[in-house]
N, C-alpha and C positions, 0 to 999 in steps of 0.2 A: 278155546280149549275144549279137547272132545269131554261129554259124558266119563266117559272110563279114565281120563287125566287126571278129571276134575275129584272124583273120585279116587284113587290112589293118591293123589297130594295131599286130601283131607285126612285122611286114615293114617298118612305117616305124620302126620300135623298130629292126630290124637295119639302116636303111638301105638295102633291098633293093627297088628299082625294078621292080615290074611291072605289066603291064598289065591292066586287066580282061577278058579273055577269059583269060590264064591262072589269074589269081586265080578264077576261076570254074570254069578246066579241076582244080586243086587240091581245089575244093569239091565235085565233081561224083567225082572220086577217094575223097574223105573216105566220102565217101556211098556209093559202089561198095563200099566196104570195110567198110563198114557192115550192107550188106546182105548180103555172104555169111559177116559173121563170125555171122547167126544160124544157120548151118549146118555153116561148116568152121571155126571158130575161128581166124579167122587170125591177130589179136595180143587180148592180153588188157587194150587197153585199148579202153574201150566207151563211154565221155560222149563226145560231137562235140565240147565243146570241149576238153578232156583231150588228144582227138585232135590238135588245131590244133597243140597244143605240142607235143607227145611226137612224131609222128609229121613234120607239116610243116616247123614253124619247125625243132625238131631237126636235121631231114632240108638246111634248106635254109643250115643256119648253117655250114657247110662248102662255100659258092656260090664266094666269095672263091680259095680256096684249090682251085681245078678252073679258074680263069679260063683258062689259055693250051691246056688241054686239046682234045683235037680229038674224043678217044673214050674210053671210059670205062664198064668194068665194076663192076657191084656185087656181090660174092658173098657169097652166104650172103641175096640180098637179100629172102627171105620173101616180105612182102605188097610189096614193092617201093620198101621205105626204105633207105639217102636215094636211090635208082635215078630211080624215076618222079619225085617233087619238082624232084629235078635236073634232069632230062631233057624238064619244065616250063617250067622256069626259062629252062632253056637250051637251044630249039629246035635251035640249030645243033650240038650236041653228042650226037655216035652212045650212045648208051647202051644198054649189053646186062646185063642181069639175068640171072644164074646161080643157081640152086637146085636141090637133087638132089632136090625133094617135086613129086610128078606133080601133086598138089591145087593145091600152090602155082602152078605153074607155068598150070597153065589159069585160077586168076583173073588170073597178070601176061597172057594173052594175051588173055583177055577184058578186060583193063583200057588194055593195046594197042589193041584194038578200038575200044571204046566213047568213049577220050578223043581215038582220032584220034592217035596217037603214033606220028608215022611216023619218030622217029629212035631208036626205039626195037625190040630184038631179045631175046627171050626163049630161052635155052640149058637146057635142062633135064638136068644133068650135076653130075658129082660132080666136084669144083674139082681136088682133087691128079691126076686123070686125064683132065681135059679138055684137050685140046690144040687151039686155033682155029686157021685160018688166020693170022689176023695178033695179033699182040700189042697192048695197050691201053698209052696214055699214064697213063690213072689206073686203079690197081685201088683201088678203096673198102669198107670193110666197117664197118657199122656194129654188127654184133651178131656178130659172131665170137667164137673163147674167144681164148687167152695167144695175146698177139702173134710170139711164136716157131712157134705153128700155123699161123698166119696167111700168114706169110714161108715155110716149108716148103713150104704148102702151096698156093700161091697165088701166088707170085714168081715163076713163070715166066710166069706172064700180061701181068708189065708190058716193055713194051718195052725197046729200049736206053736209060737217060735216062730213065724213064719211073719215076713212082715210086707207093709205097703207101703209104694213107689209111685209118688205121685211128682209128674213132669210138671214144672211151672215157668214163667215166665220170670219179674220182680219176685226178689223176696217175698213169699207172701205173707207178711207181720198179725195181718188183718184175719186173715182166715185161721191162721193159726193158734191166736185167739180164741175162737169158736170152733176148734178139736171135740170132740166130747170124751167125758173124762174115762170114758171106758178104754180110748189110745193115747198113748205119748207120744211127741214127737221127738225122734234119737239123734237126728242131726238133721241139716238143712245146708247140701251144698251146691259151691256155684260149678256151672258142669259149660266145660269150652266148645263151641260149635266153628271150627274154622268158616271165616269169613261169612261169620253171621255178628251181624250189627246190631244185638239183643239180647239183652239178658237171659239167663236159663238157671233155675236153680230146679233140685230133686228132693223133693222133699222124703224124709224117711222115717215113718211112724209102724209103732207095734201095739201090739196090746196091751192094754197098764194092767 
């Protein structure tokens, strides 16, 4: 099955409605990141269609839960998962991609470039000491460590009202435990990755 198949079968699998230019703008991503992971390693998964899941549908299986969003950081967002997918998806939606790796940060601008992502803003900054002009509706982290780092280190970035979206694998029972009492946790759900063989939950905390 091609890339682009493999893709449209997932997206109708999630019920996620898009158009053929960004299905194409996603494809063209796939392949960007393809091309400089034989250079800078950017993630260590390397099959295109490996990629579709791990990376896209993963990425985009948290669309739902970003809907009333107006803006929306990703940190820790590496090669620019779930950032760029998102920010695909969702033209009308400001997305700013945070990473403290100079490497990384020139493929998200080169990947800015290339896809034509004009709602899109690359920060190249260490998250506990970045301080923006304005605060973000969703902060999202897909690959962060314990969700009590995450909240530390990262929760001044979400607005008033504004909450954080943290990607997990397992339930995380354990971490969620050790929240600090300044966020709650508002729900914890499980999120479907077609023909991914792995748990995925999203966790969803705000400020107490």
């Amino acid at each position: 099955m091609t890339v682009e198949a493999r893709l449209a079968e997932g997206l109708a699998e999630m019920d996620i409605a898009l158009d053929a230019a960004a299905q194409a703008k996603l494809v063209a991503y796939l392949r960007l990141i393809e091309k400089w992971n034989k250079v800078h390693n950017l993630t260590a998964v390397r099959e295109p269609e490996r990629m579709v899941v791990l990376h896209l549908l993963d990425s985009l299986s948290v669309l739902a839960h970003v809907a009333g969003a107006r803006t929306l950081v990703d940190v820790g967002t590496g090669a620019g998962l779930p950032g760029i997918p998102l920010a695909i998806a969702r033209p009308d939606l400001a997305v700013t991609l945070l990473d403290a790796s100079h490497k990384k940060a020139a493929f998200l601008r080169q990947a800015k470039s290339e896809l034509a992502l004009a709602n899109v803003e690359v920060a190249c900054e260490r998250v506990e000491k970045w301080r923006p002009a304005e605060r973000f509706d969703v902060v999202v982290s897909r690959a962060f460590a314990e969700l009590a780092d995450f909240v530390e280190q990262a929760g001044h970035l979400a607005a008033p009202g504004g909450a954080l979206l943290a990607m997990k694998g397992v339930n995380p029972f354990d971490e969620i435990a050790r929240v600090p009492l300044s966020h709650r946790v508002e729900n914890v759900v499980a999120l479907r990755v077609p023909s991914l063989d792995a748990q995925r939950h999203l966790v969803l905390l705000k400020a107490a």
